[in-house]
N, C-alpha and C positions, 0 to 999 in steps of 0.2 A: 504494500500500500504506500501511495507519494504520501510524503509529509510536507505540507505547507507550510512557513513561515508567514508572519505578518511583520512589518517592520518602519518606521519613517526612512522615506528617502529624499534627499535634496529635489524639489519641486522644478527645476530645470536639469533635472537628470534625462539622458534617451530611455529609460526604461518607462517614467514618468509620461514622457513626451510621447512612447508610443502607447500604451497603455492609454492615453486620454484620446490619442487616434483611433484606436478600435474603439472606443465609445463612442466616438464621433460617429464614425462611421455604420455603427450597428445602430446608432438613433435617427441618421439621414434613412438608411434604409426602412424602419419603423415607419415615422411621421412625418419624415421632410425636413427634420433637424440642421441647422446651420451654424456651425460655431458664431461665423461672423454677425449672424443676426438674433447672439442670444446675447444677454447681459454679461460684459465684460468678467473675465475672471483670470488676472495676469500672476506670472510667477510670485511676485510680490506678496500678493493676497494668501498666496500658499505656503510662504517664510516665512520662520519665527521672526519676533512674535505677532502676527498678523492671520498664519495659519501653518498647518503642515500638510505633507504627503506620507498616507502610508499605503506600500507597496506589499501585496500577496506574491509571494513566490514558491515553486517549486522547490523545495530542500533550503537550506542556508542560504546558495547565492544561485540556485536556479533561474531560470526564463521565470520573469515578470508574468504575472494567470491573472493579477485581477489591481485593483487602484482605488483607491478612497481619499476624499482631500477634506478639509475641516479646518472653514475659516474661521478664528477667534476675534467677534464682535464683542466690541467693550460693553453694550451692552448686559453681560453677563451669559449672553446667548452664544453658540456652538451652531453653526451652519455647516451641513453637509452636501460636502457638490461631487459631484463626477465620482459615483460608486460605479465601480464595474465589476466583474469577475467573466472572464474569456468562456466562452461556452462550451469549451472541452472540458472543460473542469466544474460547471455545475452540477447541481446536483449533491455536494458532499460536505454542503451546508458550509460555504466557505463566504455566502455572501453574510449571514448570520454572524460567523465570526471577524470577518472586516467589521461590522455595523458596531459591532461587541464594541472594537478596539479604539473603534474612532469616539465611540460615547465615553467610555474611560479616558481618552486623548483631553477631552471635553472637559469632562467633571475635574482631571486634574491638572488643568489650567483652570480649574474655578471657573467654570460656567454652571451654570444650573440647570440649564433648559438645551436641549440640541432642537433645531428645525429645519425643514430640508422643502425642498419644490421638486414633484413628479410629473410624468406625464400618465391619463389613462389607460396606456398603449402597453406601458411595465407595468400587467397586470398579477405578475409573480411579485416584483419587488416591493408595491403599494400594497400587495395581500401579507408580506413577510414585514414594514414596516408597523402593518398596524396589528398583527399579532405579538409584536413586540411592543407593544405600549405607546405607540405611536398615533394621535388622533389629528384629524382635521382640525385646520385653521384660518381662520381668514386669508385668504392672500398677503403678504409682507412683503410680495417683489412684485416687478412687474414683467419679470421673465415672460416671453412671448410662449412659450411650447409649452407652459405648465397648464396644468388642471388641477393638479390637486398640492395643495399646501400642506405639510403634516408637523406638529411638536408634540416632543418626549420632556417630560421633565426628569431631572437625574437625581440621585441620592437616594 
């Protein structure tokens, strides 16, 4: 059996960079998805302390399988952007535990509450957020491709 790691990796790394590619790419194929025409989200945003990357891997330093990012808003709030995990590898509950990692990422920079923007189309991922504690929320962005708004509170 693979054993995955989860891990932070610097936010302009090539494993980061393709890793946010296939997500691109599998959500242009979904819904029409446009990096260029979502709401900006630059390396910056993904560097301490503003935010991080945590990277799913195969073994210790295996091929990059999946990616999670979690900006820290001063507001006390944890935003989760660009979950992915590679579809050869689903299945073995690795999105569950990225989701785990990046809330703990969360809570220990002292946020209280994580919230994230979906589309209805990730009807696996909006079913595994809100079995995890995850409820609907007003809209809080104006991201173009979301439908659904969700926050967790932590602790």
């Amino acid at each position: 059996m693979t054993r995955f790691t989860i891990a932070e990796e610097a936010a302009d790394s090539s494993d980061v960079r393709s890793c946010f590619d296939a997500y691109y790419s599998e959500l242009r194929e979904l819904f029409g998805y446009e990096p260029d025409q979502a709401l900006p989200l630059v390396v910056d945003d993904l560097t301490r302390p503003q935010g991080l990357v945590l990277l799913v891997r195969e073994g210790e330093v295996g091929a990059a399988v999946g990616c999670g990012a979690l900006k820290l808003l001063e507001s006390g709030i944890g935003e989760i952007k660009r979950m992915w995990i590679d579809p050869r590898v689903r299945g073995q509950g690795l999105g569950g535990r990225l989701l785990e990692a990046l809330e703990r990422s969360a809570y220990t920079e002292a946020r209280t509450a994580v919230r994230l923007d979906s589309n209805g189309r990730l009807g696996a991922a909006i079913a595994m957020y809100r079995g995890r504690g995850y409820r609907e929320v007003a809209p809080y962005n104006r991201e173009p491709f979301a439908t659904h708004w969700m926050e967790k509170t932590l602790g």
